[in-house]
VOPAGU-2260 file (C-alpha; in pm, 1 decimal, decimal comma):
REM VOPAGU-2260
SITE   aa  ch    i         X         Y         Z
SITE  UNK   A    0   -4262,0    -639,0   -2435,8
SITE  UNK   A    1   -4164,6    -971,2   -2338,2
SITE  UNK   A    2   -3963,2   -1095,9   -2102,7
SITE  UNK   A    3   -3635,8   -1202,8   -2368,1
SITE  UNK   A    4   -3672,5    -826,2   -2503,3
SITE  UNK   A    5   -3618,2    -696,9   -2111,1
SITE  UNK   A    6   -3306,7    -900,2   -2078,6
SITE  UNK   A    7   -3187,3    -804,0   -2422,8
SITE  UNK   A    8   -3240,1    -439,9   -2371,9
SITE  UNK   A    9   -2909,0    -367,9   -2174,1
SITE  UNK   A   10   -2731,2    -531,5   -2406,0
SITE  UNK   A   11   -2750,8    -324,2   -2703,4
SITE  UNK   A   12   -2529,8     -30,0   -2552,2
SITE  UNK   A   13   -2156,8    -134,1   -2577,0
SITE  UNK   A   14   -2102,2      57,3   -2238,5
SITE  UNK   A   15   -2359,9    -194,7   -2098,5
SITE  UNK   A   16   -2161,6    -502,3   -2254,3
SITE  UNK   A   17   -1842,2    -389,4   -2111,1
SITE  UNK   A   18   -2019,7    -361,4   -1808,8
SITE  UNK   A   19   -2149,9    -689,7   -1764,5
SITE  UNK   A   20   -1804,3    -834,5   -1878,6
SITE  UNK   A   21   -1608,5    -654,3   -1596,8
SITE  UNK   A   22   -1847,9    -762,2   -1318,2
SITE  UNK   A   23   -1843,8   -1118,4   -1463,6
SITE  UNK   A   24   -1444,4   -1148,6   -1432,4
SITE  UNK   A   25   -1415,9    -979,8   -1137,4
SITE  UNK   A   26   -1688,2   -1151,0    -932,5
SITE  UNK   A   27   -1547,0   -1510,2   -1045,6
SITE  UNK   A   28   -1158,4   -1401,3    -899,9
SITE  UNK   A   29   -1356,4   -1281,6    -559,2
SITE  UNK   A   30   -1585,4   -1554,6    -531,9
SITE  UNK   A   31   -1277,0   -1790,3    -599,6
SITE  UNK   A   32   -1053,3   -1620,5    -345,2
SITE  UNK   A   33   -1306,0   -1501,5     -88,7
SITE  UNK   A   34   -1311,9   -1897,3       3,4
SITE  UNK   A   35   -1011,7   -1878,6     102,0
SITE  UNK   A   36   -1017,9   -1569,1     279,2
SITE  UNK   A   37   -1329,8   -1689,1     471,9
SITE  UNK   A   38   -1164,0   -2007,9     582,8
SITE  UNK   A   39    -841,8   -1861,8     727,4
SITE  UNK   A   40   -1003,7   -1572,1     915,0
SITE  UNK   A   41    -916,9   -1274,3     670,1
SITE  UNK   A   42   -1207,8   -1064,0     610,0
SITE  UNK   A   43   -1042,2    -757,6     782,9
SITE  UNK   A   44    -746,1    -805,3     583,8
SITE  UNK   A   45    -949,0    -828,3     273,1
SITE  UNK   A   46   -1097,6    -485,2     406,3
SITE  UNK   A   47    -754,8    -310,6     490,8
SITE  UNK   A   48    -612,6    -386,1     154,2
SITE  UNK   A   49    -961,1    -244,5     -30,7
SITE  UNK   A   50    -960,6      81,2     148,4
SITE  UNK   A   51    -527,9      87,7     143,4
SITE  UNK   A   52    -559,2     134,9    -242,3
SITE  UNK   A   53    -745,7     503,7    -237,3
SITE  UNK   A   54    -415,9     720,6    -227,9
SITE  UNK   A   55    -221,7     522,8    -479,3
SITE  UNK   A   56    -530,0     547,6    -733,1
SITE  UNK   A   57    -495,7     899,8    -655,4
SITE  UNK   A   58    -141,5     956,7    -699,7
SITE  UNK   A   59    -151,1     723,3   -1022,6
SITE  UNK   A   60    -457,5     967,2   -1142,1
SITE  UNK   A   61    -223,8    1263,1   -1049,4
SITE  UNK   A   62     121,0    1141,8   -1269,8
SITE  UNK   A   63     -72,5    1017,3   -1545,5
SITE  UNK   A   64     -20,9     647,7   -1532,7
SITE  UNK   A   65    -260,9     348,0   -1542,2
SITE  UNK   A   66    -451,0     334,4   -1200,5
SITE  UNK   A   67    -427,3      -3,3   -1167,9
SITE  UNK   A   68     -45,1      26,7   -1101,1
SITE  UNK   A   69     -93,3     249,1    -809,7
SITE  UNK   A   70    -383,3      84,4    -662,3
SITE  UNK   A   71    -151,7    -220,9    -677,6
SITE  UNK   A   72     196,9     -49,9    -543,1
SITE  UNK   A   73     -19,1      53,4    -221,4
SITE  UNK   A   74    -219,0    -254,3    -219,7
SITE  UNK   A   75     135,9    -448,8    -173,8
SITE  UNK   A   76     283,5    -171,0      59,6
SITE  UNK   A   77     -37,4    -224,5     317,4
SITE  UNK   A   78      29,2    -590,5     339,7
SITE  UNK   A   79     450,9    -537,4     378,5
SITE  UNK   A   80     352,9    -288,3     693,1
SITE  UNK   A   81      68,9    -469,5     778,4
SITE  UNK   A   82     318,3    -780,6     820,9
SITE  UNK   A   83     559,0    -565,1     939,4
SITE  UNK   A   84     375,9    -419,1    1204,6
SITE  UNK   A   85     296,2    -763,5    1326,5
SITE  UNK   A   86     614,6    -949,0    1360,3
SITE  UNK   A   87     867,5    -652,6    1486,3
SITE  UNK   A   88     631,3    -541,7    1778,6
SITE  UNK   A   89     397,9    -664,2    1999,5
SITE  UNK   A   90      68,0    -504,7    1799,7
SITE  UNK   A   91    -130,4    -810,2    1741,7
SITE  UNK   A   92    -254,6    -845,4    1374,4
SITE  UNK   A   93    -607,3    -714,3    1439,2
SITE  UNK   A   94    -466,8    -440,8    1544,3
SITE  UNK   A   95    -177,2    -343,7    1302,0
SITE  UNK   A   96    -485,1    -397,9     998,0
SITE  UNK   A   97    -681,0    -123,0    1166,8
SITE  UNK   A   98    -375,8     135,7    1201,0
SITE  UNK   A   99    -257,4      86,7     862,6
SITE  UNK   A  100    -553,1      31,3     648,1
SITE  UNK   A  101    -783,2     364,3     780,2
SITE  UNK   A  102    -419,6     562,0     802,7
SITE  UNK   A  103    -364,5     490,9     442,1
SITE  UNK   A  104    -767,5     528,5     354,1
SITE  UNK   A  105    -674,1     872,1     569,4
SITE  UNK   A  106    -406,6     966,3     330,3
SITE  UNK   A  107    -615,7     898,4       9,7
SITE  UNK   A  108    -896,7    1120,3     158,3
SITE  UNK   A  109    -612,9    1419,3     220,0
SITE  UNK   A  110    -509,1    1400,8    -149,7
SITE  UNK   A  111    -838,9    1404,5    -272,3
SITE  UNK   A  112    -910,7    1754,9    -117,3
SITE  UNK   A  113    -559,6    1900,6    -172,2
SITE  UNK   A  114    -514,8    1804,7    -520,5
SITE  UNK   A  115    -821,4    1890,4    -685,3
SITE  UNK   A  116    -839,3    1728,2   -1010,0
SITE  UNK   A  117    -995,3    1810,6   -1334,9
SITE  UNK   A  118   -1138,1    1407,9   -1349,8
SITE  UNK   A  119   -1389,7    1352,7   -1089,8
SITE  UNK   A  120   -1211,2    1095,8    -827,4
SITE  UNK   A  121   -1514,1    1019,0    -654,1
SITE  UNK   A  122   -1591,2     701,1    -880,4
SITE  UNK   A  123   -1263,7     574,5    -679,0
SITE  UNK   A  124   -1485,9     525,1    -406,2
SITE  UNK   A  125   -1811,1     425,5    -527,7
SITE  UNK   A  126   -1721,0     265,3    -854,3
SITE  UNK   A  127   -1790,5     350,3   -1234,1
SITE  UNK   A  128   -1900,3      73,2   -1392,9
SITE  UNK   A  129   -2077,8     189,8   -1697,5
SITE  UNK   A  130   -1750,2     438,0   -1753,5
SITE  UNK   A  131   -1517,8     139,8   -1822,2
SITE  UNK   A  132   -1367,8     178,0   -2131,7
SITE  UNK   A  133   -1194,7     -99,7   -2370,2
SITE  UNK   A  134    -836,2     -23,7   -2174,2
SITE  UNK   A  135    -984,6    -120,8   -1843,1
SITE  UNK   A  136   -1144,5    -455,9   -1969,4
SITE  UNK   A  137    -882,1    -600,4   -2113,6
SITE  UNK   A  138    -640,0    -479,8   -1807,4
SITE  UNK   A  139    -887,9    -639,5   -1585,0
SITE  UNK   A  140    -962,2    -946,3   -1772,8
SITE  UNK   A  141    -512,3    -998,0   -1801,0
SITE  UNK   A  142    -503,6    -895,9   -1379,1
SITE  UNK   A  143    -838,3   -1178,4   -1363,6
SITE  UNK   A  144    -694,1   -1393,2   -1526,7
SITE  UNK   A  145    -349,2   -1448,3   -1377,2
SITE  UNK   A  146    -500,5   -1431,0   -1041,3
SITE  UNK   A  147    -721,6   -1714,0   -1127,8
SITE  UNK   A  148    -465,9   -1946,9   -1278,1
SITE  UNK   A  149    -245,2   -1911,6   -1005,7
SITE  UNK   A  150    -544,4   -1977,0    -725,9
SITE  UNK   A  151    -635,6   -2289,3    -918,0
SITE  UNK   A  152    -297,2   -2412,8    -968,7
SITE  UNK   A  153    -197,8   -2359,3    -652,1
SITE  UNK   A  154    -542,2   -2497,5    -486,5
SITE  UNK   A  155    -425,9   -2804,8    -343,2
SITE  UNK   A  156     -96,9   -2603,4    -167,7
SITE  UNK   A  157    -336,4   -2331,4     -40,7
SITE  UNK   A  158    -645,1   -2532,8     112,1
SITE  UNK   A  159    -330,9   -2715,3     323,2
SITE  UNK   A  160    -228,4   -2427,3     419,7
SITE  UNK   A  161    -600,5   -2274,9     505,8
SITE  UNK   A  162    -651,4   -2620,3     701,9
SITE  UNK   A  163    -335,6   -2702,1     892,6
SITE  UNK   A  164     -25,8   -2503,9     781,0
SITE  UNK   A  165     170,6   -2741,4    1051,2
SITE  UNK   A  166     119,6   -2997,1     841,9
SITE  UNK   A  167     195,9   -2812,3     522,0
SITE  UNK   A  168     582,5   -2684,7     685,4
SITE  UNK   A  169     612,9   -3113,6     800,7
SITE  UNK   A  170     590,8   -3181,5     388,9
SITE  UNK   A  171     828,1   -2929,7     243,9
SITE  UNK   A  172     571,8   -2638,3     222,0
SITE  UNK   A  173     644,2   -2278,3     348,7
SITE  UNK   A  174     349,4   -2153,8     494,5
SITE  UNK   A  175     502,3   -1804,5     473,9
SITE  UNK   A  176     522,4   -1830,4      99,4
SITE  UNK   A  177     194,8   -1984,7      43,1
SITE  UNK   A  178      50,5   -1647,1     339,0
SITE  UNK   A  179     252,3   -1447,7      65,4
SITE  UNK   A  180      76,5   -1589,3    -238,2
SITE  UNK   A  181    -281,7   -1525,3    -134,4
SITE  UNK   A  182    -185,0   -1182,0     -23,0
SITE  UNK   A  183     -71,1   -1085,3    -365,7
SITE  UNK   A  184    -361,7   -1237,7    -476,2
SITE  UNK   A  185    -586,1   -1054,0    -269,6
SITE  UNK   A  186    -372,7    -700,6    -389,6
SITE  UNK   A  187    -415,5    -782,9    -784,5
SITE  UNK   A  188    -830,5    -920,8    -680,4
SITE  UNK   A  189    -898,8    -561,7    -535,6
SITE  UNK   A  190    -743,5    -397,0    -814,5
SITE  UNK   A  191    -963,6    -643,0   -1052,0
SITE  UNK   A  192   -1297,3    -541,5    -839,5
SITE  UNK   A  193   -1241,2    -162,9    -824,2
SITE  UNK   A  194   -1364,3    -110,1   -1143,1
SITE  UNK   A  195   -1674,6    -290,7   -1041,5
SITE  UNK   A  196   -1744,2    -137,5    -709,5
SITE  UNK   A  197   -1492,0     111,7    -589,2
SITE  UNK   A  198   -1312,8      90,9    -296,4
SITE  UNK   A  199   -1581,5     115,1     -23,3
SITE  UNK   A  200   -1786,1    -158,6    -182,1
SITE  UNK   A  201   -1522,9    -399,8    -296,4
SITE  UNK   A  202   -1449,1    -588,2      76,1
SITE  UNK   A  203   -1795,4    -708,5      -8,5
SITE  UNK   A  204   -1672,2    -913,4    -332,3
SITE  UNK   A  205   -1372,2   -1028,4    -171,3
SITE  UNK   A  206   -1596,9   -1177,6     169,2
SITE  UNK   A  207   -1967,2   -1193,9      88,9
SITE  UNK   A  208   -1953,4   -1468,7    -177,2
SITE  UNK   A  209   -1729,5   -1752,4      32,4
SITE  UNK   A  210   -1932,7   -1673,4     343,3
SITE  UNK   A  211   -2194,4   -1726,5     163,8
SITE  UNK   A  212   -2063,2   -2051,2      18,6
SITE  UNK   A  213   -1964,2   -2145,7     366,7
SITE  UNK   A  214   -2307,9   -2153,9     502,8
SITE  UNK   A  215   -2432,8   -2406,5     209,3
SITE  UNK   A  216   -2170,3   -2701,0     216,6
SITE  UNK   A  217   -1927,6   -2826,0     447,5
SITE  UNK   A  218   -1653,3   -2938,7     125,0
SITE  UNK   A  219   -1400,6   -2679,9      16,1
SITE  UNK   A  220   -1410,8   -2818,5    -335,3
SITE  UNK   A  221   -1799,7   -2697,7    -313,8
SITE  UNK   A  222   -1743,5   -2372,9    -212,5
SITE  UNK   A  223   -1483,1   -2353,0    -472,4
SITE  UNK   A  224   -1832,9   -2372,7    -706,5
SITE  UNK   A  225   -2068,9   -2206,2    -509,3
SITE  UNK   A  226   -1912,7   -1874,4    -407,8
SITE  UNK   A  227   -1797,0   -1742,5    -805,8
SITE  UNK   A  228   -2188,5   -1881,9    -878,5
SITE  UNK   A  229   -2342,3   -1658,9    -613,7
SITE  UNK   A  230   -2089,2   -1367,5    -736,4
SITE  UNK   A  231   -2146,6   -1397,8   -1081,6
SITE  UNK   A  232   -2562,8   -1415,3   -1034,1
SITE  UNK   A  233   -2540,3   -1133,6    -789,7
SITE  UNK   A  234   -2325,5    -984,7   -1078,3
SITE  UNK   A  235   -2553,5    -996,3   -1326,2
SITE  UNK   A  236   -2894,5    -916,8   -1135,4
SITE  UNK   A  237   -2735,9    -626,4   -1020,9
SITE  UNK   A  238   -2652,0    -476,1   -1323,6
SITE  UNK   A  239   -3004,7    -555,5   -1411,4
SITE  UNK   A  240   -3167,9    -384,8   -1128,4
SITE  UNK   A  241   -2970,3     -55,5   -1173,0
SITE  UNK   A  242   -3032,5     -15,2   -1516,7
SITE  UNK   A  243   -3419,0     -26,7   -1471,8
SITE  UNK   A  244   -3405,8     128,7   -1152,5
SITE  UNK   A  245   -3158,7     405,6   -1246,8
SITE  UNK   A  246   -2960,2     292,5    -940,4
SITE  UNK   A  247   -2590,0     261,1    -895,2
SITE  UNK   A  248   -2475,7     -50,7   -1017,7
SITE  UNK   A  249   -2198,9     -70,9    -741,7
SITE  UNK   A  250   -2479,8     -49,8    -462,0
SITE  UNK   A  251   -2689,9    -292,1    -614,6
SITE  UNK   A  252   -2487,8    -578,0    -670,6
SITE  UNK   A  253   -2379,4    -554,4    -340,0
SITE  UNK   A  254   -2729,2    -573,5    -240,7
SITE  UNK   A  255   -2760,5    -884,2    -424,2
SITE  UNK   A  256   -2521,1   -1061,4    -263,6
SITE  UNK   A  257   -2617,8    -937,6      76,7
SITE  UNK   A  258   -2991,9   -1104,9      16,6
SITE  UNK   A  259   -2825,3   -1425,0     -80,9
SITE  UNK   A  260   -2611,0   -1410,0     190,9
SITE  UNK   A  261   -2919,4   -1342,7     438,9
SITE  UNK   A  262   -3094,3   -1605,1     244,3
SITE  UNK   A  263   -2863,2   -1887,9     296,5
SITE  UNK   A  264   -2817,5   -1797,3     684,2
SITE  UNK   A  265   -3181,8   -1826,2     751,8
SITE  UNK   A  266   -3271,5   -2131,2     518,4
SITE  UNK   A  267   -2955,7   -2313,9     476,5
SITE  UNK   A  268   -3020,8   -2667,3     488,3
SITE  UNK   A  269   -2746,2   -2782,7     765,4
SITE  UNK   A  270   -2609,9   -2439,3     915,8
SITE  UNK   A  271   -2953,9   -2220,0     820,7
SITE  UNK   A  272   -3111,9   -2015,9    1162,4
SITE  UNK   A  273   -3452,8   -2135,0    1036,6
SITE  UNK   A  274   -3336,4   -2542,8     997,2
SITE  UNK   A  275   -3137,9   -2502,3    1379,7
SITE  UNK   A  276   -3457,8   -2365,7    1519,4
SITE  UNK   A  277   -3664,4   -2672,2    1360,7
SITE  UNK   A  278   -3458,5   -2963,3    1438,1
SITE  UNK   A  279   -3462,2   -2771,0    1775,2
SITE  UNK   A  280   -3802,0   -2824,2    1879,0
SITE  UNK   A  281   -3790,9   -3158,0    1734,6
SITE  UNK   A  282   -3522,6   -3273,5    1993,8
SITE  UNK   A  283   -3712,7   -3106,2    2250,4
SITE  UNK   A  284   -4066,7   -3304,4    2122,3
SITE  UNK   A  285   -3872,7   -3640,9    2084,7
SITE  UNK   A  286   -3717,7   -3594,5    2461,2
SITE  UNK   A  287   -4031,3   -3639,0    2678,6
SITE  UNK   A  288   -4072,6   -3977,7    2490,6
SITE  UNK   A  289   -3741,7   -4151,9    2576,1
SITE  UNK   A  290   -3722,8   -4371,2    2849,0
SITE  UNK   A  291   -3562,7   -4270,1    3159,8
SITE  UNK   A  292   -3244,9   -4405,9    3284,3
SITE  UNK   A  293   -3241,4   -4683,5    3512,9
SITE  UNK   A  294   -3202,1   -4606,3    3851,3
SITE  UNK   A  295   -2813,5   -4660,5    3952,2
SITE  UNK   A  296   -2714,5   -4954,7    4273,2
SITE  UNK   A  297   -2597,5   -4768,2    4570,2
């Protein structure tokens, strides 16, 4: 069997296709916004709003209606207290994430084991990938796509806001509005990834890819490129790995990313450990070698 046979394989189940078109949308809208998130110091936001989701899957599960909706009410309610929480008290914004994001993971859990449910709810945490069905790729690739037009078209508003939101009130910009924009954007991107990932998994798609990004280049327009590149390769090797290894596909893609993530921290060319250590020792070999300073006049 040849290599081209190998990659074709996958491909010939329709479950596998679907498969590999989720992951591809939903690991460009996370690589897109997880530059942004990266920048402004959001990661544990991006965390709180992934695990904030689990009881409104749940309830939507228990009604009837599309999961997406629910993972999306609770997705916008954990940002409102979140916010809330912040500005009415004197809980500082670490803080207020870490109360309301494992108190609403807390109520998720609780449903879970008092509403026992004919459909198995633990692909909610972990992910079901190869279970998507025709329904959940086109609601993902409508959810992708609006989140990615409105990142794009808003791009120039939101990296002045990432950069120096000072600046951006001085020219007729509300910071608050643009703050609100990437938070609904971050709400609809977790609701995009779930299917992907589940809810444990999917902070990693929403962080992994910028900070990756951010260790290769020092231009925001780069990263814009480089972090939905990483995402979508890490995307797609996944998949890969877990169908010949029998492995969840959740777990590996994740694992993907993490190795590119540990391999552009060690060999980066400007920010890598390994390059810092070299041009290190090279200061320290050059030192020895300069001339030393003229004495000074008393």
């Amino acid at each position: 069997m040849t290599l081209i046979d190998l990659l074709l394989e996958p491909l010939q189940f329709v479950f596998m296709q679907r498969a590999f078109a989720v992951t591809l949308i939903a690991a460009m809208v996370c690589g897109i916004l997880s530059c942004w998130l990266v920048l402004i110091g959001w990661s544990l936001m991006g965390d709180a709003v992934a695990h904030a989701v689990l009881p409104g899957v749940v309830i939507a599960y228990l009604v009837g209606t599309p999961f997406a909706l629910g993972a999306l009410v609770f997705a916008l309610l954990a940002v409102l207290l979140i916010g809330g929480v912040r500005a009415t008290g004197r809980v500082k914004e670490d803080a207020a994430i870490g109360v309301v994001f494992t108190s609403l993971f807390a109520l998720g859990i609780v449903l879970i084991s008092v509403f026992p449910s004919q459909t198995d709810l633990s692909h909610i945490l972990f992910g079901s990938l190869l279970g998507v069905g025709t329904a959940e790729l086109v609601q993902v690739a409508i959810l992708g796509a609006l989140t990615m037009a409105v990142l794009l078209l808003k791009r120039r508003d939101l990296v002045l806001y990432a950069f120096d939101p000072a600046h951006a009130r001085t020219i007729g910009l509300s910071p608050r509005v643009l703050g609100a924009v990437l938070l609904t954007a971050l709400a609809v991107t977790v609701v995009v990834a779930l299917q992907a990932v589940g809810v444990i998994l999917v902070v990693a798609l929403v962080i992994t890819p910028g900070a990756t990004a951010y260790l290769l280049t020092d231009r925001f327009g780069r990263m814009l490129w480089i972090a939905p590149t990483v995402a979508a390769v890490s995307a797609v090797v996944g998949i890969y790995l877990s169908y010949f290894l029998d492995a969840s596909p959740g777990g590996t893609i994740v694992l993907v990313l993490g190795a590119l993530f540990a391999l552009a921290y060690l060999f980066s060319p400007r920010h890598g450990l390994i390059g810092r250590v070299i041009r290190r020792r090279r200061r320290r070999r050059t030192a020895p070698n300069r001339p030393a300073p003229a004495p000074r006049l008393p």
